[in-house]
Backbone as XML, in Angstrom:
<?xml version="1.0"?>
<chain id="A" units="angstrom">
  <residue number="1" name="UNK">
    <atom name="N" x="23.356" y="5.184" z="15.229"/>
    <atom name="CA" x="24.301" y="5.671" z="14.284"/>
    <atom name="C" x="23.795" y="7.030" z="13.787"/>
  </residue>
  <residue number="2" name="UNK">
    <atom name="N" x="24.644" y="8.034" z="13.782"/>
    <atom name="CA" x="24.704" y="9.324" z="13.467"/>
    <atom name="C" x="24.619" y="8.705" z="11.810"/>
  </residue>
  <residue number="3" name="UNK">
    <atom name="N" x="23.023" y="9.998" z="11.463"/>
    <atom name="CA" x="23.709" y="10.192" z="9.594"/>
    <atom name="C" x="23.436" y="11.659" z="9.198"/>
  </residue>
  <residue number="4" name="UNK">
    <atom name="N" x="24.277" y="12.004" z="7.938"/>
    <atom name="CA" x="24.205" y="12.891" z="7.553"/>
    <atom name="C" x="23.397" y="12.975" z="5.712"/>
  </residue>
  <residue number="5" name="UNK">
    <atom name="N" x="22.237" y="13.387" z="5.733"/>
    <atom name="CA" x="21.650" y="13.382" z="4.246"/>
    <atom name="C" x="22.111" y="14.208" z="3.522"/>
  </residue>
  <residue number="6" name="UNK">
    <atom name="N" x="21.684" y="13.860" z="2.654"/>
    <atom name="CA" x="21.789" y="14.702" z="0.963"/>
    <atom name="C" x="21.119" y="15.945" z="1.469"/>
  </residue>
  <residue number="7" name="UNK">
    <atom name="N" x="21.674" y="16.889" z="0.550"/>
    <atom name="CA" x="20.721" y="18.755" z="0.692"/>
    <atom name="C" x="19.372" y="18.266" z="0.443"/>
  </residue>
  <residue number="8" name="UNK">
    <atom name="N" x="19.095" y="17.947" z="-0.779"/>
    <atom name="CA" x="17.571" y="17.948" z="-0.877"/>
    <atom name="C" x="16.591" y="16.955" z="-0.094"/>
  </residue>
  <residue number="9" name="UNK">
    <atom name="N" x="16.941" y="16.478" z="0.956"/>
    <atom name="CA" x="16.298" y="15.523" z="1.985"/>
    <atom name="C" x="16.562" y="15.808" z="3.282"/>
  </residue>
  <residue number="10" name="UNK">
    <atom name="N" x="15.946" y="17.139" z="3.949"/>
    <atom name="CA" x="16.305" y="17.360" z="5.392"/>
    <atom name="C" x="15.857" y="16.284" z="5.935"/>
  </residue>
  <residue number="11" name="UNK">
    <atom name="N" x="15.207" y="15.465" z="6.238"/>
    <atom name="CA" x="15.001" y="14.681" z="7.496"/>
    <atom name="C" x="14.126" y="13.207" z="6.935"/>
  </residue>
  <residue number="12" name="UNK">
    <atom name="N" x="14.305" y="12.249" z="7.785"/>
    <atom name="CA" x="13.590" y="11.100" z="7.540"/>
    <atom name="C" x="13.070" y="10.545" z="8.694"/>
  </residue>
  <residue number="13" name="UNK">
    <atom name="N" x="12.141" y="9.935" z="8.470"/>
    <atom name="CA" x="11.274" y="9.305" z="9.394"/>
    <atom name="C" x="10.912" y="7.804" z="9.311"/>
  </residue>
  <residue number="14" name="UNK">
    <atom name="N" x="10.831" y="7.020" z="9.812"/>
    <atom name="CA" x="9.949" y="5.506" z="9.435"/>
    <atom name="C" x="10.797" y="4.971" z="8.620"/>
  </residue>
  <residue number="15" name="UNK">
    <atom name="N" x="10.752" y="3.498" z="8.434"/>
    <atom name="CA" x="11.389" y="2.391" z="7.440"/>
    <atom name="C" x="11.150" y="2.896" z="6.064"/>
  </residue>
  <residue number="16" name="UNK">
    <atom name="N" x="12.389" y="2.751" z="5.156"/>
    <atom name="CA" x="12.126" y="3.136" z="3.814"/>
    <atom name="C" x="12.174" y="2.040" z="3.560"/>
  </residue>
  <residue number="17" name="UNK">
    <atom name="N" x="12.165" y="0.702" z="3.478"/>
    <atom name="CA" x="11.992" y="-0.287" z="2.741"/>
    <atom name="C" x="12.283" y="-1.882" z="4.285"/>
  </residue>
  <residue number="18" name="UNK">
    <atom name="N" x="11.843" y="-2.933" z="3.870"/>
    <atom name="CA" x="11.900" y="-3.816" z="5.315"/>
    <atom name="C" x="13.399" y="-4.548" z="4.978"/>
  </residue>
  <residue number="19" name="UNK">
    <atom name="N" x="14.671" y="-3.728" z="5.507"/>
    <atom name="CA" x="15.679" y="-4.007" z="5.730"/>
    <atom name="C" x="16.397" y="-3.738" z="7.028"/>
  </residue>
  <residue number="20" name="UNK">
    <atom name="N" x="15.100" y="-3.938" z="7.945"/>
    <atom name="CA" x="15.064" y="-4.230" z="9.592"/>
    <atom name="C" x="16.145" y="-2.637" z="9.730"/>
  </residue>
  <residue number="21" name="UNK">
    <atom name="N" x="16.054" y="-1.597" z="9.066"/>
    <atom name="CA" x="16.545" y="-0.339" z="9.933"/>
    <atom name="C" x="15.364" y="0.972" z="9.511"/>
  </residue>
  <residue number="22" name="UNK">
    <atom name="N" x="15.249" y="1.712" z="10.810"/>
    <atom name="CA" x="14.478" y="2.762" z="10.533"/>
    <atom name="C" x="14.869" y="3.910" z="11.070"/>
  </residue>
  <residue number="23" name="UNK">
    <atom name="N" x="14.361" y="4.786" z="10.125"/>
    <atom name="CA" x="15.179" y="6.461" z="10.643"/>
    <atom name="C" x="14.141" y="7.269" z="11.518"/>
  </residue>
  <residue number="24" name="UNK">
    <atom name="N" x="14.901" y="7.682" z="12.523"/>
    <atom name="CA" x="14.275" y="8.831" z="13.306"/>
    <atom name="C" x="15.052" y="9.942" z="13.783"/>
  </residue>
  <residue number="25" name="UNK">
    <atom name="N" x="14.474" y="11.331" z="14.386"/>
    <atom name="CA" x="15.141" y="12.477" z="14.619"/>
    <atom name="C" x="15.048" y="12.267" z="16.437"/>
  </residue>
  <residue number="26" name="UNK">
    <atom name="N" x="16.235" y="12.636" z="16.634"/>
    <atom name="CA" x="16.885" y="12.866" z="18.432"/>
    <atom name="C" x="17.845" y="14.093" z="18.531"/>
  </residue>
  <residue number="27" name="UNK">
    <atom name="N" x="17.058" y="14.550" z="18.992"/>
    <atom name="CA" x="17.851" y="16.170" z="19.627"/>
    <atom name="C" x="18.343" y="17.138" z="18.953"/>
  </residue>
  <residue number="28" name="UNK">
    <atom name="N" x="17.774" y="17.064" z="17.516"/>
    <atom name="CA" x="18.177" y="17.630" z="16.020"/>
    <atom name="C" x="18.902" y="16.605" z="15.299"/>
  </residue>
  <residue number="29" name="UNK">
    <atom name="N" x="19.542" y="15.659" z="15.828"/>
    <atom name="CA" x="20.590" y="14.684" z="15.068"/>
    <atom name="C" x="19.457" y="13.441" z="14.081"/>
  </residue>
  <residue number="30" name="UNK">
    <atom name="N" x="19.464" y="13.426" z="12.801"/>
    <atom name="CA" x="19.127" y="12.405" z="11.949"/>
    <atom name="C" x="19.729" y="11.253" z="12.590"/>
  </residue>
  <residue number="31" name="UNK">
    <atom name="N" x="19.124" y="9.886" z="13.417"/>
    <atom name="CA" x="19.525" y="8.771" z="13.773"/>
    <atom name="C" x="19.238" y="7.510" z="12.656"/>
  </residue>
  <residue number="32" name="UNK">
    <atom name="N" x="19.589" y="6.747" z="12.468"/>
    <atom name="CA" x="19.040" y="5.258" z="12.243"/>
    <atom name="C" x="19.307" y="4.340" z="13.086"/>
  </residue>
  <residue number="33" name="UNK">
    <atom name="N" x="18.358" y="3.673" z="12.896"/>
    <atom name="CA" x="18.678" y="2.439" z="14.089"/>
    <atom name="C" x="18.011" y="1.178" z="13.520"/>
  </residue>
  <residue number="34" name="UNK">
    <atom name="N" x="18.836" y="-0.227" z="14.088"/>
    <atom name="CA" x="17.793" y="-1.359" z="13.660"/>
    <atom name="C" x="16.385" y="-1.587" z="14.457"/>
  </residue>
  <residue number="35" name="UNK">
    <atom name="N" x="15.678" y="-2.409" z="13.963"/>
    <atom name="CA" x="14.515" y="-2.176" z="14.422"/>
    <atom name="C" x="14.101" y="-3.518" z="15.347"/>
  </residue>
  <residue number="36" name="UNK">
    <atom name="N" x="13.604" y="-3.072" z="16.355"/>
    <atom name="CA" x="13.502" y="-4.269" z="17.250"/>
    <atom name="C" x="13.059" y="-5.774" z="16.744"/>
  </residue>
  <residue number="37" name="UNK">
    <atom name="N" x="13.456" y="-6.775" z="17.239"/>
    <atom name="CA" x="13.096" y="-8.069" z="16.228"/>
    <atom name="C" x="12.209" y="-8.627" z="17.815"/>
  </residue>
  <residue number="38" name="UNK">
    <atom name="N" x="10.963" y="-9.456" z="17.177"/>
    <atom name="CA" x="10.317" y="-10.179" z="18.116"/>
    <atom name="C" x="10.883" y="-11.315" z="18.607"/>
  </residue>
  <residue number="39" name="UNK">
    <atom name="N" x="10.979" y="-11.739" z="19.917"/>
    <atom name="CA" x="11.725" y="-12.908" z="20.893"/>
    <atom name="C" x="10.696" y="-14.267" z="20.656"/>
  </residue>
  <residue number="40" name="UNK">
    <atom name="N" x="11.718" y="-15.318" z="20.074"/>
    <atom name="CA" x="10.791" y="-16.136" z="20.341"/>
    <atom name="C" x="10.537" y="-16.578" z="21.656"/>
  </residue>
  <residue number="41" name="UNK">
    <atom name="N" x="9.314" y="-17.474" z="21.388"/>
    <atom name="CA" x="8.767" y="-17.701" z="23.068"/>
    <atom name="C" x="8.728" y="-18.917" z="23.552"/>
  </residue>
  <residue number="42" name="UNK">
    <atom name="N" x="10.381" y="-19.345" z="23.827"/>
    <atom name="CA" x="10.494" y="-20.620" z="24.418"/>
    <atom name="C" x="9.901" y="-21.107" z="25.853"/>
  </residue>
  <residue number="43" name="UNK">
    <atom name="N" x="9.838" y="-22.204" z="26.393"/>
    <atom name="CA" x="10.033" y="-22.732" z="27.175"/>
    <atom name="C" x="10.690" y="-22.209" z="28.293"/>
  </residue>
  <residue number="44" name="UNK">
    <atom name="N" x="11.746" y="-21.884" z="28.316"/>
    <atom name="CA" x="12.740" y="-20.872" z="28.902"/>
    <atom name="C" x="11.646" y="-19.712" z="29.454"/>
  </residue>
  <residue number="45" name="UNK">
    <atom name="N" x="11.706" y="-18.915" z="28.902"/>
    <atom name="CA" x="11.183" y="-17.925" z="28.575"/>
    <atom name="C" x="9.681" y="-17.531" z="29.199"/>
  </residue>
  <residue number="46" name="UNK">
    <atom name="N" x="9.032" y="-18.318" z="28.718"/>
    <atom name="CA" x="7.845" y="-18.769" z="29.198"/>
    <atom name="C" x="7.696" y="-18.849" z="30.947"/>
  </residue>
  <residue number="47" name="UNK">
    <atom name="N" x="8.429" y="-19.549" z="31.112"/>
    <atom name="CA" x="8.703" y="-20.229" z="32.913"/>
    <atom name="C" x="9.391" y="-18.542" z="33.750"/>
  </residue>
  <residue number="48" name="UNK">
    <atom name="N" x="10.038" y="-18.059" z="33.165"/>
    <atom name="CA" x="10.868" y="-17.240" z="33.646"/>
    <atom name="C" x="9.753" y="-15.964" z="33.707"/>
  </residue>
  <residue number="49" name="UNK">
    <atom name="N" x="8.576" y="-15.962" z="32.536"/>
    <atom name="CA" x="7.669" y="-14.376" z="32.783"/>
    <atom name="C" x="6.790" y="-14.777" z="33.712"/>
  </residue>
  <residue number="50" name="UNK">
    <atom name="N" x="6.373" y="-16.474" z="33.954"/>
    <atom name="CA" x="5.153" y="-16.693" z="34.981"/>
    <atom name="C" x="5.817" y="-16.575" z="36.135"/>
  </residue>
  <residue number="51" name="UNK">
    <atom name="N" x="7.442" y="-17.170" z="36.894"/>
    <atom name="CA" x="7.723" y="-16.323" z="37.704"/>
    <atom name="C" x="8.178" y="-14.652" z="38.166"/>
  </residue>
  <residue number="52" name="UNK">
    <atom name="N" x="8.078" y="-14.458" z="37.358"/>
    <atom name="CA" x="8.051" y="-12.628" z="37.118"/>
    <atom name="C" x="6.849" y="-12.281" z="37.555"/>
  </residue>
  <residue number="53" name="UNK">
    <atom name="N" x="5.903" y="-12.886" z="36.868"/>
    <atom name="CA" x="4.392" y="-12.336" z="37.535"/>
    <atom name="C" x="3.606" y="-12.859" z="39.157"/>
  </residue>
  <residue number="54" name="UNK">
    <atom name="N" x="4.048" y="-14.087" z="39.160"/>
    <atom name="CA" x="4.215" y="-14.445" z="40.844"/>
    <atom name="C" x="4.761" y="-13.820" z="41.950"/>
  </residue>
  <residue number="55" name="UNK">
    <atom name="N" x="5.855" y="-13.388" z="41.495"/>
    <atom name="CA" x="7.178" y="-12.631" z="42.228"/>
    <atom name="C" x="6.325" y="-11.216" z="42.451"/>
  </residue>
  <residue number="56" name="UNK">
    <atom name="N" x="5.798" y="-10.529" z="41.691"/>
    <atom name="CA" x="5.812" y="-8.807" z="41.358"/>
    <atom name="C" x="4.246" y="-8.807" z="40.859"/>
  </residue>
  <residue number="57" name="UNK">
    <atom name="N" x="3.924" y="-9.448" z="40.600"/>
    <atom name="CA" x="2.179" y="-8.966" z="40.336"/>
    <atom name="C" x="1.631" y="-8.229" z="41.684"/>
  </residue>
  <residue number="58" name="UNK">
    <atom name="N" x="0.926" y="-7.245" z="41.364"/>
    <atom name="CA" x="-0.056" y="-6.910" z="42.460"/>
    <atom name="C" x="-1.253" y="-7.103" z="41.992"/>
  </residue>
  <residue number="59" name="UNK">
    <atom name="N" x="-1.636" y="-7.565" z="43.716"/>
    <atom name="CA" x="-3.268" y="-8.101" z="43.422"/>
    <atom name="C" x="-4.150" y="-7.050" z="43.628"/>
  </residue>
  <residue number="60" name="UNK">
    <atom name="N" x="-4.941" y="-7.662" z="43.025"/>
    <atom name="CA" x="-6.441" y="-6.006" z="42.884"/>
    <atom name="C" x="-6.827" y="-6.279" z="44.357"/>
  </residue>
  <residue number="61" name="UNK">
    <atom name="N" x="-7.694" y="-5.233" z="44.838"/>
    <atom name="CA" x="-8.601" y="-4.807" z="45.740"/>
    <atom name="C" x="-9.577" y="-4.847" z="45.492"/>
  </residue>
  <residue number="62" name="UNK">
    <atom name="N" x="-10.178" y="-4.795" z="46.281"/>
    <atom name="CA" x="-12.065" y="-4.822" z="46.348"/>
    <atom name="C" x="-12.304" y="-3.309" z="45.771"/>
  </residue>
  <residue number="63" name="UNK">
    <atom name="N" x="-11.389" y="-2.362" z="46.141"/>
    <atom name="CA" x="-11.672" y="-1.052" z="45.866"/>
    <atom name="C" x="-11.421" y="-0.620" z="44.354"/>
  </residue>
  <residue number="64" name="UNK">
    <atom name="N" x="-10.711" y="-1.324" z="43.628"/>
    <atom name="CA" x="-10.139" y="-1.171" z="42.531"/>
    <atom name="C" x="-10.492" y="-2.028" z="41.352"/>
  </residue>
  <residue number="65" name="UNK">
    <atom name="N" x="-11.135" y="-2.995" z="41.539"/>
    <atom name="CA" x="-12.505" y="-3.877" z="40.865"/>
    <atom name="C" x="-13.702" y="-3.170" z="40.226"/>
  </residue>
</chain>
């Protein structure tokens, strides 16, 4: 979300208070945005990153040890 501040506040940075949104600058434009929330770590979830890492892990080398 595009914002536009008050005169006496060119720019903002970082959470002003923990109401899960924080301000940052992109391409000159003042943004806010919400702030990422942590995933819980079901079961689901769980099963689905150990095949992710089976699938796509690369294994070390002797050279790279």
């Amino acid at each position: 979300m595009i914002v536009e501040l008050i005169i006496p506040v060119e720019t903002l940075r970082g959470k002003l208070k923990e109401d899960g949104y924080y301000f940052r600058m992109y391409r000159g434009r003042q943004i806010v945005q919400r702030c990422p929330r942590k995933w819980a770590d079901t079961p689901a979830r769980k099963t689905a990153r150990e095949r992710f890492i089976e699938r796509y892990a690369k294994k070390k080398t002797a050279a790279h040890e």
